[in-house]
C-alpha positions in Angstrom: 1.8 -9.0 90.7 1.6 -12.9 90.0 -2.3 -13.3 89.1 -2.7 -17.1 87.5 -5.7 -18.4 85.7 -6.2 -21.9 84.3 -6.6 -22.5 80.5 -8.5 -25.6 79.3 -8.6 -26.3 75.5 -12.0 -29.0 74.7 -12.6 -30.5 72.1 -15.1 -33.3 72.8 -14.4 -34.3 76.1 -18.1 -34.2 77.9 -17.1 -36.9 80.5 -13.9 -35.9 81.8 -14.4 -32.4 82.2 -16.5 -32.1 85.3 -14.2 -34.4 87.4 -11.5 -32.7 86.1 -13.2 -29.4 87.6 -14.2 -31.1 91.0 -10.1 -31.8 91.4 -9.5 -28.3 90.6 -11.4 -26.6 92.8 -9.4 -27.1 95.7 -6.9 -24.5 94.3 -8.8 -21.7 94.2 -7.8 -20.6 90.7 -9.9 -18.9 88.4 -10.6 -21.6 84.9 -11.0 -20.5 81.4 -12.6 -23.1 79.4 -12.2 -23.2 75.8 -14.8 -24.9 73.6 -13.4 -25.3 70.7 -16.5 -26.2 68.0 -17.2 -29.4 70.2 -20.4 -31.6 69.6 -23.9 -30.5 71.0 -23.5 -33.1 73.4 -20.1 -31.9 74.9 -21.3 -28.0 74.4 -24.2 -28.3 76.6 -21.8 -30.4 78.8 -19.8 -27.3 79.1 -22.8 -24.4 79.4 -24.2 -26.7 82.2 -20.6 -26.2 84.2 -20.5 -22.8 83.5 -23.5 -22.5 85.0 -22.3 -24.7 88.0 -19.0 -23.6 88.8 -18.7 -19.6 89.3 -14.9 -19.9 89.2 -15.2 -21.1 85.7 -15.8 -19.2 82.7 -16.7 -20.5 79.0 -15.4 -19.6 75.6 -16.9 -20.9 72.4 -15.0 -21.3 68.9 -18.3 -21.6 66.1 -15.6 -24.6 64.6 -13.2 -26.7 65.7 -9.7 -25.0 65.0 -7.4 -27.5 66.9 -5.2 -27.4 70.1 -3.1 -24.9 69.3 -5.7 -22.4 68.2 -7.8 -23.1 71.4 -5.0 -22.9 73.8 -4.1 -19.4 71.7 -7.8 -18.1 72.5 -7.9 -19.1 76.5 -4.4 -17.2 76.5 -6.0 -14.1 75.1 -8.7 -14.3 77.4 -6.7 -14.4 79.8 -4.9 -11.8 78.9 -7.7 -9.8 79.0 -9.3 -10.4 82.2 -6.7 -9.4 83.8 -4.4 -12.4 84.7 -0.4 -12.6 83.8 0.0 -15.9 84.0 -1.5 -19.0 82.2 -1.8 -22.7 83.3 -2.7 -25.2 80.6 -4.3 -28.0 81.7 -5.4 -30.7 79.3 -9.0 -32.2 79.3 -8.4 -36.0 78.7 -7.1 -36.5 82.2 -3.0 -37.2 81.4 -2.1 -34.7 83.7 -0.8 -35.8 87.2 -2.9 -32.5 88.9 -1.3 -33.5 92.1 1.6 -31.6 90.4 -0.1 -28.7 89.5 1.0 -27.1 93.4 4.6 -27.9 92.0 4.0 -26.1 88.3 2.5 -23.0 90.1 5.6 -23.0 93.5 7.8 -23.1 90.3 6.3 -20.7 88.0 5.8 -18.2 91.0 9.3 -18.6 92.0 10.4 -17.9 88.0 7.8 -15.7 86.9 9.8 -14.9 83.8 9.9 -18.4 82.8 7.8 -20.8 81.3 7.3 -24.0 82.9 6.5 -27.2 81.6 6.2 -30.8 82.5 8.7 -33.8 81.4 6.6 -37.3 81.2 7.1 -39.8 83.4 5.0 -42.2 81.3 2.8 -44.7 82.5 1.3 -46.7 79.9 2.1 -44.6 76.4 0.6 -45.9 73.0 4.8 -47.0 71.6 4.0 -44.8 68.2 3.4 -41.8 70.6 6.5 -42.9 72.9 8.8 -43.2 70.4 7.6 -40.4 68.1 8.7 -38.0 70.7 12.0 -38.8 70.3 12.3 -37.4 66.7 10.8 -34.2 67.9 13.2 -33.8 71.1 15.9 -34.5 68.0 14.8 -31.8 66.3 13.9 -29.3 69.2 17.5 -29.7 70.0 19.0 -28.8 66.8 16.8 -25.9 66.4 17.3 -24.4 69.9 21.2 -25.7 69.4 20.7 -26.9 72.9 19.7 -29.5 75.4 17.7 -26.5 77.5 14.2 -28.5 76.4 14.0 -31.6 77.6 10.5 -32.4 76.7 8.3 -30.0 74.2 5.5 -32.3 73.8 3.5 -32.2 77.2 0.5 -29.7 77.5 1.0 -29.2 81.7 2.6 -25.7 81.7 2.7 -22.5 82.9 2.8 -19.6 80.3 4.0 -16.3 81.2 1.3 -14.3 79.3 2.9 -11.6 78.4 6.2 -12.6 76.3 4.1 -15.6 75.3 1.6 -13.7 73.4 4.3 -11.3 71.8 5.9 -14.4 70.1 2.5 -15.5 69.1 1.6 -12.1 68.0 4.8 -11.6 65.6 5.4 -15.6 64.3 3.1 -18.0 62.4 2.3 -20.8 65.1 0.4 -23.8 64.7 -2.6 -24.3 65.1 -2.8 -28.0 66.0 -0.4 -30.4 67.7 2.1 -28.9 66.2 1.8 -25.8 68.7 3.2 -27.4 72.0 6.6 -27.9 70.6 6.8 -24.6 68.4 5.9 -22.3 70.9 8.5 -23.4 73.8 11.1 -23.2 70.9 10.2 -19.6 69.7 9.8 -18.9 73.4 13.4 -19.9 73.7 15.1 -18.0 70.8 12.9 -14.9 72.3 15.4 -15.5 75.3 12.6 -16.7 77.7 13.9 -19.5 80.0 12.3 -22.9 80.1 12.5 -24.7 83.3 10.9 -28.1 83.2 10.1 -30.8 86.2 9.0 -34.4 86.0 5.7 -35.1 86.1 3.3 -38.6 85.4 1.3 -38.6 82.2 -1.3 -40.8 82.2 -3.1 -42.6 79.1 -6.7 -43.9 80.1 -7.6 -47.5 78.4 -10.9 -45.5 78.0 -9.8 -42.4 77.5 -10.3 -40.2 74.3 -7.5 -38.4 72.2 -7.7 -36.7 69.5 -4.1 -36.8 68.2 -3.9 -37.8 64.6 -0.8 -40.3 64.2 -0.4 -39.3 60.3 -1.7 -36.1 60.2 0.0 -34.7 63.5 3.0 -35.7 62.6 3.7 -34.3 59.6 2.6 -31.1 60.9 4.8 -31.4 63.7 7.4 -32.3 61.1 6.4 -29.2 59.2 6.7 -26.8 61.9 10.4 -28.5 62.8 11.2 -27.7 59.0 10.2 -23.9 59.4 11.8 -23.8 62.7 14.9 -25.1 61.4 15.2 -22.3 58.3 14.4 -19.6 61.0 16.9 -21.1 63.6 19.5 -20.3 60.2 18.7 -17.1 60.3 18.7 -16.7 63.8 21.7 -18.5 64.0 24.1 -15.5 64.7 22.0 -14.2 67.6 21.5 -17.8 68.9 25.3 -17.9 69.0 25.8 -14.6 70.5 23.6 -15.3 73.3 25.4 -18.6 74.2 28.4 -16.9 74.0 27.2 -14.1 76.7 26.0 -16.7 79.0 29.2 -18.7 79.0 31.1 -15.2 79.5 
């Protein structure tokens, strides 16, 4: 049975988040919010739509523990409420949600997969643009592949169940440096990663809390312990290329 919820990591994002809901709604599909140690001012924000919105449920991290470690706790819950599928949505608005009927025709159709969005930029900062680049260059050597196109957008679709065993048994991120390492452990764990184009939008006005310097080298970080493990994983990596060519 394919049972999707929705997954939305905040962190400080009281403006965005109720017209981010309204757009939603029209799907029918449950939302897990995930406050993770945001201000008062965003808190009550989110305690007022869980009130509001019955669909919607509310999660509360006491501090602030990054992206990664939010989108980790809304996959948990839900995992435990029952759903095997999990769509991470982003709360600054730079997801096209037109798409989202495509993510969730495509993650139905390959529920084995995970899904994720490839940018069609409009409007990037250039040290975000072209900082990508060196982590696709890196996600490519440590997968030994072209499979990933993009690892750095947030719009997927998790398959909940081979998602959390990788997370259970590896030492993910907790930051920024999650979206790119999990789709890569996800790949050596032989899960398939289909990705689609998709518009990412960056509002004049809009607020982000990604940390040129300090995301980086985390990223980096997490590219240089991916890289050691791809060595020792690089006999089964092999192997399994091999089969599929066969």
């Amino acid at each position: 049975m394919y049972r999707p919820a929705i997954v939305i990591p905040v962190y400080n994002h009281p403006t965005t988040v109720r017209p981010l809901l309204l757009q939603l709604e029209a799907y029918k599909l449950p939302v897990i919010l995930v406050n993770d140690g945001s201000d008062t001012t965003c808190t009550e924000t989110l305690r007022a739509l869980d009130r509001e919105f019955s669909w919607a449920s509310l999660i509360e991290r006491e501090n602030n523990g990054g992206k990664g470690a939010a989108v980790k706790a809304g996959l948990r819950e839900a995992a435990q409420q029952g759903y095997t599928h999990a769509l991470q949505v982003d709360a600054d608005g730079q997801h096209e949600l037109g798409d989202l009927s495509k993510l969730l025709s495509l993650s139905r159709g390959a529920p084995e997969a995970v899904i994720s969005g490839a940018p069609d930029y409009r409007d990037v900062p250039a040290i975000r643009y072209y900082g990508r680049y060196l982590t696709h260059f890196w996600v490519w050597i440590n997968t030994l592949s072209l499979d990933i196109e993009d690892s750095m957008c947030g719009f997927r679709a998790y398959p909940l169940a081979s998602t959390l065993g990788v997370i259970d048994t590896s030492a993910t991120g907790d930051r920024m440096d999650f979206d790119p390492e999990i789709l890569v452990r996800l790949h050596w764990a032989g899960v398939q990663v289909i990705q689609f184009r998709t518009p990412v939008h960056y509002p004049q006005d809009g607020i982000s809390h990604f940390k040129a310097l300090q995301d980086n080298m985390l990223i980096s970080w997490a590219h240089t312990r991916m890289f050691f493990g791809m060595c020792l994983r690089l006999p089964f990596i092999l192997q399994r290329k091999w089969q599929h060519r066969g």
